[in-house]
N, C-alpha and C positions, 0 to 999 in steps of 0.2 A: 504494500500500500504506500502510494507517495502522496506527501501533504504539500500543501499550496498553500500558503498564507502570506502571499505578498499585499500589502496593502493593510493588512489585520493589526490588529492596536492591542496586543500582549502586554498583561504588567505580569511580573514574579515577583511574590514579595517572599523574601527570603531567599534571594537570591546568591547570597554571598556564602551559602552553604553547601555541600557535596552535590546534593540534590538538586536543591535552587539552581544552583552554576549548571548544573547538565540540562535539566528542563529549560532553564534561559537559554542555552547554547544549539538546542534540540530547534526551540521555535525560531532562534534566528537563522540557523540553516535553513527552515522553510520558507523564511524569506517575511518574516514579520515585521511591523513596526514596535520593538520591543522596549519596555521602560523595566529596567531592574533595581526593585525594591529592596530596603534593608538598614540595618545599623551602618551610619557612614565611615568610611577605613578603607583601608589597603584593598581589602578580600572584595568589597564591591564595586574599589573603583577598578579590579584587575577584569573582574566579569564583566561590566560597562565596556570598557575598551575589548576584550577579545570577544564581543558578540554584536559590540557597536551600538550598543542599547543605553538608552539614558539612564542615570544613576538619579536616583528617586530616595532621599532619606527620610523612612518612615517607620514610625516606633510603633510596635502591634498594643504596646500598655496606655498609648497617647490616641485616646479618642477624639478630642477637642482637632487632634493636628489629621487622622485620617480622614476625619469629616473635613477636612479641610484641604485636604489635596484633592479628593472626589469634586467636591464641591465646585472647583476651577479646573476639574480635567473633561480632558469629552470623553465621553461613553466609552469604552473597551469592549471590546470582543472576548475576549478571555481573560479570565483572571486567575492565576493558581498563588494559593497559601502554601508555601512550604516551609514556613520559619517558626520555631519555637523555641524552650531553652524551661528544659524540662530536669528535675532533682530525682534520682533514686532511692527507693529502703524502702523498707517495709513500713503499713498503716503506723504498727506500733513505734517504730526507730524512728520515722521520720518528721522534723519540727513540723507542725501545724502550719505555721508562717510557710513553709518551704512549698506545703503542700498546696495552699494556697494558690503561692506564684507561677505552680508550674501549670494549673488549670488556669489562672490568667492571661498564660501568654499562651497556651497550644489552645485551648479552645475558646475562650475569650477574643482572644487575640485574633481569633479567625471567624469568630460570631461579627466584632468590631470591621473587620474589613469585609465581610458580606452582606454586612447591613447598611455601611456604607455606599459600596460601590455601583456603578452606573455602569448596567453591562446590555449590551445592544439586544434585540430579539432574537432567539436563537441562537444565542450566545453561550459562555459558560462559567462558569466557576467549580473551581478543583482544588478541594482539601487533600492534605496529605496525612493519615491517622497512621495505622501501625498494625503490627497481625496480633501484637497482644490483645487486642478489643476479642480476639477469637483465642485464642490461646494462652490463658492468664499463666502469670510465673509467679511462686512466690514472695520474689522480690523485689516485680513491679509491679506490684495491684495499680497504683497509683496511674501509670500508663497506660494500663488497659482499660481503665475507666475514662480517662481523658479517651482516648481514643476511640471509646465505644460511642461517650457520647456526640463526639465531632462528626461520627457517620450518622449515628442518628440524625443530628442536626442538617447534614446533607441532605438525608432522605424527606427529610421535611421542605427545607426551603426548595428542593425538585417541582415541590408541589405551589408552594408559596410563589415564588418567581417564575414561574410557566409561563412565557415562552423562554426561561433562561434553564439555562439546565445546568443542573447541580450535581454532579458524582464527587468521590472519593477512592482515595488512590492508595491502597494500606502494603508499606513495604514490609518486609520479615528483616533480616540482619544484612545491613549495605555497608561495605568497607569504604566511608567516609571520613572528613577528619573529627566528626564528633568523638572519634575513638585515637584523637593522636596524643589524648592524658596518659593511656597505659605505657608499658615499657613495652615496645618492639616486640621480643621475645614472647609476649604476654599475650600480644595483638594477637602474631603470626599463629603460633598455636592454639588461642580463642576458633580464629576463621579456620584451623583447618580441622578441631575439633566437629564444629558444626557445619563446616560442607563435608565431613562422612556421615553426619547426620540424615542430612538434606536428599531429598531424592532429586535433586539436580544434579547432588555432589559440588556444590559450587557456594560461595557465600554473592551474596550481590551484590552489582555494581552502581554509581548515580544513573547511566544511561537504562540501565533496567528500567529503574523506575520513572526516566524522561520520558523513553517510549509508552510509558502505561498510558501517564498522565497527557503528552501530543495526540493518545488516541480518543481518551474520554472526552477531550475537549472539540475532537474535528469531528467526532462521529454525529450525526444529528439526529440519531436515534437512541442516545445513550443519553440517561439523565436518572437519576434518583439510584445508582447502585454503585457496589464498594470493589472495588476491582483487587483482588487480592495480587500481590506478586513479592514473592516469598521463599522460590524455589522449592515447595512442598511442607514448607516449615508448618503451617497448618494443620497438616494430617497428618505428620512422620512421626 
């Protein structure tokens, strides 16, 4: 399947992250007019410049400011969430405060920028959740509840912004830099523990989940479902 979005008005917000950066870099290959969202720094103005896309500084915890770049932009054809900044531990280990902030910014944060945004007919908006909403751990309940409910909230607004269509994009374990805290060693052996896991054999990559998310957003039949990609991590 080849996609054509020459002339289309793409924001990513979060783009300054594994994901964000391949999904931005996925639609400017199709030839999009792309504006790439995020914490302003290095990491977005590198994605700005290698996708050619404007660099757009916007805080997902700053409603006053998202309403406010909506407010003075025109309409966009797509919009994908893929930024958040989310704490680990379990219910009982984990500060209250902490656990707060992480359903602030992954599903707040993407409540804030869908309720915001001005998105053309036919258009779309594209969460990115997580395969824990389906396969809880016990170490990150907190995640798979954030993520359970940002699909839910898809499935809703599908219905709420009709003719805009709303999917959800839930990756399994992607070799990102969210994971470049650990020691090397630590990494390597994590990913290769869990691609013999995996019945792909493999752990994932950003363009994995680019491709998910390029497809829920062109298809104009897809609206209101969670596109799992995961490499089997669901079922194994």
């Amino acid at each position: 399947m080849s996609f054509d979005l020459i002339g289309k008005r793409v924001l990513v917000v979060g783009a300054g992250g594994g994901i964000g950066a391949a999904t931005a870099a996925a639609f400017g290959h199709a030839g999009a007019q792309l504006f790439v969202a995020g914490r302003p720094g290095p990491r977005l103005d590198a994605v700005s410049t290698e996708t050619d896309g404007e660099a757009v500084a916007l805080d997902l915890l700053d409603n006053a400011a998202i309403e406010a770049f909506f407010a003075a932009a025109e309409p966009f054809d797509h919009v994908v969430i893929a930024a958040a900044a989310t704490r680990s531990g379990s219910v009982a280990g984990l500060a209250l405060d902490d656990a707060k902030a992480s359903m602030d910014s992954k599903f707040w944060g993407a409540y804030r920028i869908a309720r915001a945004a001005k998105v053309v007919a036919g258009g779309s908006i594209t969460f990115v959740s997580g395969f824990l909403a389906h396969r809880p751990n016990a170490g990150a309940v907190l995640q798979g509840a954030i993520n359970a409910a940002l699909e839910a909230l898809g499935r809703g607004l599908a219905l709420e912004r009709a003719p805009v269509r709303v999917n959800t994009v839930s990756p399994g374990l992607i070799d990102t830099p969210l994971w470049s805290g650990m020691r090397e060693a630590d990494r390597k052996a994590m990913f290769v523990r869990t691609a013999g896991s995996l019945p792909a054999r493999r752990v994932g990559q950003p363009d994995d989940i680019a491709q998910a998310i390029l497809f829920v957003a062109t298809n104009p039949f897809v609206t209101g479902t969670t596109v799992t990609v995961d490499g089997g991590g669901t079922i194994a």
